[in-house]
C-alpha positions in Angstrom: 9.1 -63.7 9.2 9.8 -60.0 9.8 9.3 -58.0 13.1 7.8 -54.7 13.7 8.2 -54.1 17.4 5.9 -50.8 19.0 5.9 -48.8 22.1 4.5 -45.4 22.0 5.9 -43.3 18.9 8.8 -45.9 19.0 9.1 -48.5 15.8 11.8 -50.8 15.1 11.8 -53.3 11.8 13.7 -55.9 10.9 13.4 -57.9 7.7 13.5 -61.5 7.3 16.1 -64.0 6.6 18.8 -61.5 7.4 22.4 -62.8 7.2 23.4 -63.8 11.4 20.5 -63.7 12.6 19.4 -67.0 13.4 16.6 -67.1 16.6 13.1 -65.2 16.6 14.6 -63.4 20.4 17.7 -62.2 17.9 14.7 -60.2 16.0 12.9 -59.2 18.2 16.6 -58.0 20.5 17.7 -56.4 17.0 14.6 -54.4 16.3 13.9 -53.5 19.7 17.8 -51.6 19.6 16.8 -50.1 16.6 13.6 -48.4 17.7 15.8 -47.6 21.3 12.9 -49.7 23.3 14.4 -51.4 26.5 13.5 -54.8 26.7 12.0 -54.7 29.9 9.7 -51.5 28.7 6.3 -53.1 27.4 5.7 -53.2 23.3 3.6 -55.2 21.3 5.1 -57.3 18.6 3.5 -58.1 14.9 5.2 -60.7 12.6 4.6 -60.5 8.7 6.1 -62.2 5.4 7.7 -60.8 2.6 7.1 -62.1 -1.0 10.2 -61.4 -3.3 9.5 -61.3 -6.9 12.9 -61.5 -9.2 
């Protein structure tokens, strides 16, 4: 799965089956950096799939 992770106007993504990141809490740690959300600040978290089509 991917992670979109909210709080306020702040959004953070991360895509699936990225290269190094192994654990669900690396996702979630990874977007939250990239939307600048402290981990102790509330957010809500939403999971989705991707299809790829070759």
């Amino acid at each position: 799965y991917g992670v979109i992770v909210t709080s306020g106007w702040r959004r953070g993504l991360l895509l699936p089956d990225l290269e190094g990141v192994d654990t669900p809490r690396q996702q979630v740690d990874i977007a939250l950096r990239k939307a600048g959300i402290p981990a102790s600040e509330p957010y809500s978290l939403e999971r989705f799939r991707v299809d790829r089509h070759v």
